[in-house]
N, C-alpha and C positions, 0 to 999 in steps of 0.2 A: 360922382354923386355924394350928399352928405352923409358922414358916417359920422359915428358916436361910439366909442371905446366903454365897454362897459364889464367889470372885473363879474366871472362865475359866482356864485349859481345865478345871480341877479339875470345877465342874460338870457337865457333859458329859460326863466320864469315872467320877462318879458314879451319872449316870442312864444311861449306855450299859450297867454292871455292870462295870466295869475298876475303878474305886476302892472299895473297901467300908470304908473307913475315911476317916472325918474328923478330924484332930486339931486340938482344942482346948486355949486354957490354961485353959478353966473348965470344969465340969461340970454337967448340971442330972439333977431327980428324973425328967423326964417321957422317958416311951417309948410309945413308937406311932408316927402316921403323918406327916411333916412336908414341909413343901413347898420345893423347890429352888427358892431365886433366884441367879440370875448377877448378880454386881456390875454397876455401872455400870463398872468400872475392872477390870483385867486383871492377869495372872502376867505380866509382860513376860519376865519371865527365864525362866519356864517354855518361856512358847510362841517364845522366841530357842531354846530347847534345843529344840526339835523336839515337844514336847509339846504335843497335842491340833490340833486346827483354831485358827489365827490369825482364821477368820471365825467364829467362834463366837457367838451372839448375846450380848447384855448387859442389861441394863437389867430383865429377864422373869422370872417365873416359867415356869419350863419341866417342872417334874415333881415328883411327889411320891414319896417310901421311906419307908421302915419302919425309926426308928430302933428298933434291936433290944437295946443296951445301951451302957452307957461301963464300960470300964476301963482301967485304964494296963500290963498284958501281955500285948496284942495280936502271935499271929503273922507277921501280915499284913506283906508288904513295904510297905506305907503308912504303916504305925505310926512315929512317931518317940520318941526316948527326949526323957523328961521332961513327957510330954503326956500329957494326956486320949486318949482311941481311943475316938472314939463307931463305936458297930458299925452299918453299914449293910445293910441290905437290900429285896428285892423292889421294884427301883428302876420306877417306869412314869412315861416321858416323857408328855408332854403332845402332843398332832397340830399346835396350834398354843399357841409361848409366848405369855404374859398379861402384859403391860406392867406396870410394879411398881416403885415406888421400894424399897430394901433399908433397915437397920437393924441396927444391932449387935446383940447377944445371940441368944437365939429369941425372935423377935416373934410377933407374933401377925397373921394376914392374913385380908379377909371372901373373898378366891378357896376355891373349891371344886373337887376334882378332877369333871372331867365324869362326868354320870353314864353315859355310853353312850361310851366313847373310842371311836378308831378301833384297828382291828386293828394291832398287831405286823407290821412287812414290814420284809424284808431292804434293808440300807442298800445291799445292791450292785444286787440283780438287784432290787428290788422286791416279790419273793410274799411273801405272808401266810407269819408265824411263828406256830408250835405250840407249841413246846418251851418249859417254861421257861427253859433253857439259853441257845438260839436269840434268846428276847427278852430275856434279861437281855445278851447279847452285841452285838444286835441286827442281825445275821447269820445266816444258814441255815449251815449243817454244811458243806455243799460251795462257799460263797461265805467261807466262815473258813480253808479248807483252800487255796483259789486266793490269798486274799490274805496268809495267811502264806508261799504258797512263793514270791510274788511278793517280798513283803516282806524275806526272808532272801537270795535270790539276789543283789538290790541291796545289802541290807546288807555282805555277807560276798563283793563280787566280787573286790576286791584283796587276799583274803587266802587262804594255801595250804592246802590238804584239809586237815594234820594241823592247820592254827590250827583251821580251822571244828572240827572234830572236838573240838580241847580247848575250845573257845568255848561247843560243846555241852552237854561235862561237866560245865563248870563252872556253866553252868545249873541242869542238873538236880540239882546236887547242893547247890543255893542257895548259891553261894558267889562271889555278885555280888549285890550287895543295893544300892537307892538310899538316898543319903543326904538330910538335909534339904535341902541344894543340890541346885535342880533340875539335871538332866540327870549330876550326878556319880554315880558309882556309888562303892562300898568293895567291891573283890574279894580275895579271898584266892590266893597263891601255890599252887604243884601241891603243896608237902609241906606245906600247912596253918600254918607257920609264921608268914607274914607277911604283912601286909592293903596293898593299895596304893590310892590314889585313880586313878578310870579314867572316864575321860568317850569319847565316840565318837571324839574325834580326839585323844585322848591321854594316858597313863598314866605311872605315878610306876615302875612296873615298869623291872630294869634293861633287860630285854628291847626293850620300847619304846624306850628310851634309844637302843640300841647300833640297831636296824631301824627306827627309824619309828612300826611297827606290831606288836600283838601280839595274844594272841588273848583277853587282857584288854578289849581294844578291840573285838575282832570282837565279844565278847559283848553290851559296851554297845550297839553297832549295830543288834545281834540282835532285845535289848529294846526300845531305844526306834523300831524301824520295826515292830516288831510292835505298839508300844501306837497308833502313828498309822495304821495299818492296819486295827486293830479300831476 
């Protein structure tokens, strides 16, 4: 079956449903169903930035998605410019990773996804998942809801109501986006005018300059404890 070699935490935040894009510098013809290995070796930089579980397995095939297409104008915060965006989906881990030397390109693997998996259950409380949603997140509805506001309270304790508040906006109105450096973000200013580089503990912003802190920062916070959350 085709496999795809992919270095920690990246894989795990592809078969959890958090990454839907993989970029590549090459492309290929074939679409359908392909199976996730975890390198023997790691994102060191990623997972210094906060990014995924540091215990994360290696060595395994751990699950198989649906690759769904490659283009290079992907809207996805994952997409990066000058690459390939292979498009992912309907990611389903494995109950137990499959030991597996990796391979450059898409290889080809004799593992086959089980035919009887175990049920979908929440990463927190343990119950069986239903929802598509639920198991592409791998979280139930009210264990997503506890550990985002877990998540956010920590992120955001050393900063004042009106930061969280613009931290928010500037969320939702996608104007904090990651860059290819793990843990950096590029956010934009409140009048649109100017992009700064903003990592959790510190921005190019003059704002950050002159306080420490700003809500540039609070947002990076926001993001990156919400992605080690989920």
């Amino acid at each position: 079956m085709k496999t795809l070699t992919i270095r920690q935490p990246w894989t795990s935040l592809i078969l959890s449903g958090q990454k839907d894009v993989e970029n590549r510098s090459w492309k290929t013809s074939y679409r359908g169903p392909i199976l996730i290995h975890a390198a023997a070796a790691t994102d060191r930089d990623a997972i210094k930035a906060g990014i995924g579980n540091p215990d994360s397995p290696t060595g395994v095939i751990l699950g198989v998605v649906t690759l769904v297409d490659i283009v290079t104008d992907s809207d996805s915060p994952w997409a990066e410019e000058g690459q390939f965006h292979w498009i992912l989906a309907d990611p389903k881990p494995f109950a137990e990773p499959i030991p597996a030397r990796g391979a450059l390109g898409l290889w080809n693997s004799d593992v086959e996804p089980p035919a009887d998996p175990e049920p979908a259950r929440c990463g927190r409380c343990a119950r069986k998942l239903t929802s598509a949603t639920s198991i592409a997140k791998g979280y139930g509805r009210g264990c997503r809801a506890r550990i985002r506001a877990a998540a956010l309270a920590r992120a955001v304790a050393d900063f004042t109501p009106q930061q969280i508040t613009r931290a928010l906006e500037l969320i939702a109105d996608n104007g904090i986006v990651p860059t290819a450096r793990p843990g950096v973000f590029r956010s934009v200013s409140s009048d649109g005018t100017t992009t700064y580089l903003t990592h959790h503990a510190m921005c190019t912003c003059a704002g950050a300059r002159h306080r420490s802190r700003c809500y540039h920062i609070a947002a990076a916070r926001m993001i990156n404890f919400a992605r080690k959350a989920a």
